[in-house]
N, C-alpha and C positions, 0 to 999 in steps of 0.2 A: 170345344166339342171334339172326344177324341170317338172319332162314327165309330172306327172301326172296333174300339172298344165294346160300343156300348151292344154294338151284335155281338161280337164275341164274348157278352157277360149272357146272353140269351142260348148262344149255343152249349155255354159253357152252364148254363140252367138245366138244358136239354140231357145234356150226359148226365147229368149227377139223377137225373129223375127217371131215367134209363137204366142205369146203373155199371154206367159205365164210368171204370175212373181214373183212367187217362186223360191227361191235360189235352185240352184240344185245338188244333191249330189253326192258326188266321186263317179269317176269310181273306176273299182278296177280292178288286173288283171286277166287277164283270166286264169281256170282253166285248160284249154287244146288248144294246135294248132287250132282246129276247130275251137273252140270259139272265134277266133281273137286274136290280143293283148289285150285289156281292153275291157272291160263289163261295161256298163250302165244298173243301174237296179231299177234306179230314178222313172220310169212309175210307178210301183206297187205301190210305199208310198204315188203317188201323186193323184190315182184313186178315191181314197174316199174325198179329198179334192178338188176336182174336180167333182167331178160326173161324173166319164168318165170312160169309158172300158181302163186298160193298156196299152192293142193294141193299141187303138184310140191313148193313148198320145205319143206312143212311134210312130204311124204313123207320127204322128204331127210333134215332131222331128224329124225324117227321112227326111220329107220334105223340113225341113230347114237346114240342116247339111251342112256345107262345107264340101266337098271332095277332094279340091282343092291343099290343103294345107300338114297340119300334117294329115289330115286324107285321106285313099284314097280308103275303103270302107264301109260298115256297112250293118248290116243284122238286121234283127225284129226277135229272137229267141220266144219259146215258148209264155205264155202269155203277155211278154210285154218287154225281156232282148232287147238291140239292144246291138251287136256284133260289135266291132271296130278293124279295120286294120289299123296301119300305115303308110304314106304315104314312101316307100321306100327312094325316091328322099330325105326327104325332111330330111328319117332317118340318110342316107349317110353323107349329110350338116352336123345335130347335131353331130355325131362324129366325122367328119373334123375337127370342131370347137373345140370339147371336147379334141381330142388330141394334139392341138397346143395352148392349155390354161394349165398355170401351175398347176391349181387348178381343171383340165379335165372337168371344165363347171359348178364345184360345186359353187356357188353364197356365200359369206359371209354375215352373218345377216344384213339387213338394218338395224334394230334397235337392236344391241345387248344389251345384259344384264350383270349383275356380276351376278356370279355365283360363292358360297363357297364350295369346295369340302372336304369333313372331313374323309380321309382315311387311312389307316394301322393303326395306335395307339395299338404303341409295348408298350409292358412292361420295367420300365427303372431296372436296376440289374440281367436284366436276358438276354438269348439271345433270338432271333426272334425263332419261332417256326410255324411247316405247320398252324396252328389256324389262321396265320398274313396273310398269302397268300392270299388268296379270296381278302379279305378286301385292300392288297396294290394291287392288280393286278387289279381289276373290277375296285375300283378308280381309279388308272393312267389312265385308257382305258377310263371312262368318263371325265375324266382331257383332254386330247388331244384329244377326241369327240369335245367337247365344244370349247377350243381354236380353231380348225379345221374351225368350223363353223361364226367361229369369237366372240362369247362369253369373256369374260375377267372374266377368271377363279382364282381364288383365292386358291392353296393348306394348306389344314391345315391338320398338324399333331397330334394329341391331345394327350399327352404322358400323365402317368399316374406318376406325380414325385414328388408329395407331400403326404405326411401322414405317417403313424406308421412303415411300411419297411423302410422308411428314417433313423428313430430313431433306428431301429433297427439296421442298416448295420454299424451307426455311430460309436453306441452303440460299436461295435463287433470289429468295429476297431478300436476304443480306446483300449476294453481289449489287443487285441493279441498285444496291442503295433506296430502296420505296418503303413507304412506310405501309403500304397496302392500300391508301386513300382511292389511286389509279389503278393499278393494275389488276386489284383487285376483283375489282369490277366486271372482270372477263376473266373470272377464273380457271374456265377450259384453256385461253388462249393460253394463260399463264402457268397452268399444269403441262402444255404444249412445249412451251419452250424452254422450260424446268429441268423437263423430260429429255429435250433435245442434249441439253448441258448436262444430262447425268449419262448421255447415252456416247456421249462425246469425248468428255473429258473426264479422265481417269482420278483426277486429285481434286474434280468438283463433286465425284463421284467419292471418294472415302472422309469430305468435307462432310457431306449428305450424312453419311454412314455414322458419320462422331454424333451429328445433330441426332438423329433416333438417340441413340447413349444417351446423350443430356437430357433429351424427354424424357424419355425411360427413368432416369435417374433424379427426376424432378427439377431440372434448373429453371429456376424464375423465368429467364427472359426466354427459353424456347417452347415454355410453356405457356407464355403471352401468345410469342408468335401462334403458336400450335391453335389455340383458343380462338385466334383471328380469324383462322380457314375454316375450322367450324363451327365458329355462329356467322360467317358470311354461306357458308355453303347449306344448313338448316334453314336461314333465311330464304333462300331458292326453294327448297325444299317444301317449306310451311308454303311459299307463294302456290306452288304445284296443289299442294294438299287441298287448300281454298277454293281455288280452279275446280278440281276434280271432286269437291264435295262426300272427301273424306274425313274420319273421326281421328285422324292421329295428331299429336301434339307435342312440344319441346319437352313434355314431361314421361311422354311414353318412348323416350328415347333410350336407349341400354345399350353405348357403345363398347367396341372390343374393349378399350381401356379400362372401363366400369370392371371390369374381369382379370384386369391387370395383378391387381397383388395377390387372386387365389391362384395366379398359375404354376406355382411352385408347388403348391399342397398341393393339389392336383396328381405331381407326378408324383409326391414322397406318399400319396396316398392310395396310388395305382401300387407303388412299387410297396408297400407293406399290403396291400394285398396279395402280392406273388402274380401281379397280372406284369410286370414288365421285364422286356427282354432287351438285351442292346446287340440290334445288329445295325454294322458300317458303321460305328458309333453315335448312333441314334437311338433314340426309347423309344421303344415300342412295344404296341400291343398286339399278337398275334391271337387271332378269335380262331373257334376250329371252326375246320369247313373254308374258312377265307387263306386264298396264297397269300394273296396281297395284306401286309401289318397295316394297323394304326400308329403312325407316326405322330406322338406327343411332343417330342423337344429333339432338334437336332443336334449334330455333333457340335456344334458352335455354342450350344445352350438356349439358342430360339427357340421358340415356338410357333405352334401352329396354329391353324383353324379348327383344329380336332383339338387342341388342348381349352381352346376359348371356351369351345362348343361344350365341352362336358364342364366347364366352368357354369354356362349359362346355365345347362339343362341343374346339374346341382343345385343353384340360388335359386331357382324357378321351383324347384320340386321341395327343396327344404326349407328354404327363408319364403319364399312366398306362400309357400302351401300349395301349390296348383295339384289336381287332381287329372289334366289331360294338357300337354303339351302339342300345340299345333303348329308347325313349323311349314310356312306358304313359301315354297321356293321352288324355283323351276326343276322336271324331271329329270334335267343332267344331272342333280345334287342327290339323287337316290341313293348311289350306293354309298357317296359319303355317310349319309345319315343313318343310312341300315346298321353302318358299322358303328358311329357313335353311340347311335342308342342303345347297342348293344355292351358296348363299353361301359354307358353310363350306369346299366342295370345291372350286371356282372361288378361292379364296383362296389356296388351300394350308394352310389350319388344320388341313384334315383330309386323310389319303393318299386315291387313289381309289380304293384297295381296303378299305379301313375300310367294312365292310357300316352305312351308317345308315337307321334305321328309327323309323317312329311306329306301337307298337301300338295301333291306334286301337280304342275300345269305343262301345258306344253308352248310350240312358240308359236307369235303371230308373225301371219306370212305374208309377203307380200302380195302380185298380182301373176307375179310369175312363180311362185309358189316358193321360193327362197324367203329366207330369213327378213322382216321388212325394213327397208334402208331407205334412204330419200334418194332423189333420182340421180344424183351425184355417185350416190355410191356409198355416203356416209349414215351415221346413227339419225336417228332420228329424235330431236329433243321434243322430250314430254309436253313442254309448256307451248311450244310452236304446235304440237299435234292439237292440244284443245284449243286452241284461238281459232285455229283451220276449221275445228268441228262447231263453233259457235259461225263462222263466218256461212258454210256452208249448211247448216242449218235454217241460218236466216234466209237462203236464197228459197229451202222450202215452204215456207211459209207462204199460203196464196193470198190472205187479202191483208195485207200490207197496211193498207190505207184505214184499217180498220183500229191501227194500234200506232201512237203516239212513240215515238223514238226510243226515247227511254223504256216503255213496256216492249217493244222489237226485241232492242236489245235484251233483257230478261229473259224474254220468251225464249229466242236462239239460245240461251245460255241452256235452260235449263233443258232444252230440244237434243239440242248439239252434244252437250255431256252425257245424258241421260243414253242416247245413242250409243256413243262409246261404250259406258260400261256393258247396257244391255249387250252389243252385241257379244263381248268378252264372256261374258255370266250364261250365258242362252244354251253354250254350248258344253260338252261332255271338258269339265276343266283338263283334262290330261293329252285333250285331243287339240293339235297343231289348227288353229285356223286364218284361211285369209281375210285379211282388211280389205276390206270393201264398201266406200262412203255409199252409194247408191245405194248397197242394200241396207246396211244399216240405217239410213235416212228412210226408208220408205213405209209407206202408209199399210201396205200390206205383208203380211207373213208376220213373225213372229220376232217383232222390233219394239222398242220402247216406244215411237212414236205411236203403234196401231196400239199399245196398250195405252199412251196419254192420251189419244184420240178417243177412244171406247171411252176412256173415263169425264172426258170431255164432253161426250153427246150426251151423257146419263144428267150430266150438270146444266146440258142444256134443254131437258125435260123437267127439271124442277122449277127452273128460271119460265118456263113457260106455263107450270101448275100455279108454283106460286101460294100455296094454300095448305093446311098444317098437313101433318102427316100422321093420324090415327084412323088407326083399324087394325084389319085383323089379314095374316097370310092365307090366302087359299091355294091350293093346288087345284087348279083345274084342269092342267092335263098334261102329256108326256114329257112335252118340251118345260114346262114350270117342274115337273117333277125332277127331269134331270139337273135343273138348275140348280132347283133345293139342295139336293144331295150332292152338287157340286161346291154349294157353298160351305158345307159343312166338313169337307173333305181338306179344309185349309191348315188346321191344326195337328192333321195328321201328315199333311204335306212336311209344314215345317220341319216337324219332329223326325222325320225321315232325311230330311236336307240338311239336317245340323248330323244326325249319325254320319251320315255317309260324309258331311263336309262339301257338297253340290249344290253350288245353288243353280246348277240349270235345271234340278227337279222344282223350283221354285218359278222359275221362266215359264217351264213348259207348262205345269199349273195353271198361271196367270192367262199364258194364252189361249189351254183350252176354254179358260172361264169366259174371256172377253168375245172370244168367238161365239160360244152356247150363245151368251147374252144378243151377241149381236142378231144371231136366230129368232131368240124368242122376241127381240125388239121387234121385227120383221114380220113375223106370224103371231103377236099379242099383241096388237094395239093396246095403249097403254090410254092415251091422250083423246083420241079419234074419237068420234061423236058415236053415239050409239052403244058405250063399250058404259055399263051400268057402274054405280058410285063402288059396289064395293069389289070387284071385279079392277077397277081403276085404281084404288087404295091397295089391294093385294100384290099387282105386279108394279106399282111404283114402290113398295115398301121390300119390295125383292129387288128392284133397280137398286136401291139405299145399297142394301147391304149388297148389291155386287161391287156398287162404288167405291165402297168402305173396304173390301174386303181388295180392292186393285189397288188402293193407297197405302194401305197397310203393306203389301206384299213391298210393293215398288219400294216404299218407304226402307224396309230391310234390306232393298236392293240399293238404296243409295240414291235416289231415283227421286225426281218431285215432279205431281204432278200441274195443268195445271186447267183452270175452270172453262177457257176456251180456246178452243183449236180453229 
């Protein structure tokens, strides 16, 4: 159900019967009860292109408005707003519909697009750490945004698994003589001490350096070793994935190396374009307007992260076909990517209609508002952070005794994770926020718990009916009216949180809904004696679809809910 559409086909009735015929712009909704549901505020832009009083045009409208329909009233506010009501009757029908559609009225793109998603990109020899979060958690939620809407979404994981730590790790394990069986196994420790021996010793150091060469150059046995650190370290990886109830997989992985043999084209095809220049003996690219070049290959013949990047963005936009390129990485990475994409499109790597984009985030903070570390001082590993949030979860749980160990634990899981993302998702993605277990645990404000909770009471309203679910919606009054129109305002939500790339318009959503509900639970006896059969069938078949319509959302959010709290 796209509401805002279907007023804007009535307003857009109005002008053509009017005779006016300028296209006319969205309503939007109203700021308060009074004001109606949506606001037309088209009169004022159109007065001076007109030579008309706003009153005048918005009389004009007035005159020709259907009433009949979705709409069933309208007022002429100050200088020129006209004020819209929806038509009850016609609100009822829409979520009748809404609720016995699996898809609760949300329409799938007529013309979908591909769409390449580029998010988490862990580090390989080490384990995930909170830095990964933002960046796997916001991409998943626009991953299943997009698919939702029917988009054909392409995950990519861009792992970081070629160059000098290679030669390094190799290096390291040739000395100790291991086959990887042991030391393995504590791959930080062993990037640690790798690290110490390349930072040390000068001839363990240009040992490391030959080992890249040989990968580089394909020799069998460095490209075993090479191979060991990263299906040990994707293994970590996937474990995290599991945990945190994300959709990425060994097959949506697209390492630097995947990129390896177009990186020569690359520059011989920057430089037959007349984009490169050599300054210090390095290639580069200079954009106008930027002091700062893009640096493609160094004076040694390496390359960069700028040469991979317009490798990737290339295969994305040509071999895959993608039509919008969404790269989820923190807002330090800005103005790298300003300048690639500019590179890649000035190139011709990429069409100029290929939508590219950096969803930028910001960082999570601790409690003293710095960057968030464990109390030592050190990173904080991902996979330690969710077992804490499953551990701590289960302490919120009140009646304990009501759930057999095994469901406990379940519950906590899905409590405790769900927490996490919410809180991440809830908020403006670009704005720095702190971690804070209490709040994101709590029953109130705007947490995935107070949204699995609402969804939980609603479950425990049927569990107490018990009895089929036919008839018919009524509106019987302000608070059921707002609901209605609230429930149908989901598909316009989505559709605005996949342009923009935000899912905390999709949060804020959820919570205004849970809360209305929790209202009209309050002041609509649903169950309560006296409250007559079909009065009882109306607002329990509006409880459904608020149910449906929190699962769903959640569900896009990564999020499970679950039937008792």
């Amino acid at each position: 159900m796209k509401l805002k559409l279907q007023i804007n086909n009535v307003i857009k009735e109005a002008f053509s019967k009017a005779g006016i015929e300028d296209e006319p712009m969205s309503v939007s909704e109203a700021t308060k009860p009074e004001f109606g549901d949506f606001q037309f505020n088209g009169a004022m832009a159109l007065s001076k292109k007109l030579g008309k009083n706003p009153r005048e045009i918005a009389t004009q409208l007035m005159e020709n408005l259907d009433l009949t329909v979705v709409l069933a009233k309208a007022e002429i506010a100050g200088p020129g707003f006209i004020n819209l009501w929806l038509n009850p009757f016609w609100l009822a029908s829409q979520c009748e519909l809404a609720r016995k559609d699996s898809r609760l009225g949300v329409e799938a793109r007529e013309t979908p697009i591909k769409v390449v998603v580029d998010y988490s990109g862990p580090n390989m020899a080490k384990q995930m750490h909170v830095g990964h979060l933002r960046s796997t958690i916001i991409g998943d939620t626009l991953a299943n945004l997009l698919t939702y809407l029917g988009d054909e979404v392409i995950r990519q994981n861009h792992i970081g698994d070629w160059g000098t730590q290679f030669g390094m790790l190799i290096a390291y394990l040739e000395e100790i003589h291991e086959d990887g069986a042991v030391s393995l196994k504590d791959l930080e420790q062993f990037y640690k001490d790798a690290k110490g021996r390349f930072d040390e010793d000068e001839g363990f150091a240009n040992k490391a350096r030959e080992y890249v060469v040989k990968i580089q150059s394909g020799d069998s046995h460095c490209l075993e070793l090479w191979q060991k650190f990263i299906d040990i370290s994707l293994g970590h990886c996937e474990e995290v994935y599991e945990k945190l109830g994300v959709n990425l997989t060994r097959e949506d992985v697209r390492a630097e190396s995947f990129y390896n043999d177009d990186l020569s084209s690359v520059i011989s095809d920057l430089d037959a374009k007349g984009l490169l220049t050599q300054s210090d003996g390095a290639q580069c690219v200079f954009l106008e307007g930027d002091e700062v070049p893009v640096i493609v290959q160094k004076g040694d013949g390496g390359y960069l992260y700028a040469t991979t990047d317009l490798a990737a963005l290339r295969y994305r936009a040509q071999t895959l076909g993608a039509q919008r390129i969404s790269y989820v990485v923190d807002a330090r990475q800005g103005g790298h990517f300003k300048q690639v994409f500019r590179v890649a499109k000035e190139a011709g790597f990429v069409p100029q209609d290929v939508k590219l984009e950096h969803i930028a985030f910001g960082t999570m903070m601790g409690k003293d508002g710095k960057p968030f570390k464990t109390r030592e001082g050190g990173t904080v590993k991902l996979i330690e952070l969710l077992d804490e949030a499953v551990v701590k979860a289960k302490e919120t749980i009140n009646d304990k005794e009501s759930y057999s160990e095994e469901e406990l634990e379940a519950l906590a899981k899905i409590i405790g994770i769900g927490a996490v993302k919410y809180a991440d998702l809830a908020i403006n993605r670009e704005s720095n926020y702190i971690f804070n277990w209490d709040k994101m645990l709590s029953f109130e404000g705007n947490t995935s718990l107070y949204m699995q909770y609402a969804y939980a009471r609603i479950q425990s309203i049927f569990r107490k009916y018990d009895g089929p679910m036919e008839g018919d919606i009524i509106i019987g009054d302000a608070l059921e009216h707002r609901l209605s129109t609230m429930l149908l305002r989901f598909e316009d939500v989505l559709n605005r949180a996949a342009v923009d790339a935000a899912p905390n318009q999709i949060t804020t959503y959820l919570y205004e809904l849970a809360t209305l509900f929790m209202r009209f639970y309050e002041q609509n006896p649903i169950l309560k004696e006296g409250v007559d059969e079909a009065t009882k069938m109306s607002r329990l078949l509006l409880a459904d679809l608020t149910a449906k319509t929190i699962q769903q959302g959640l569900d896009i959010l990564g999020i499970e809910t679950v039937d008792k709290l």
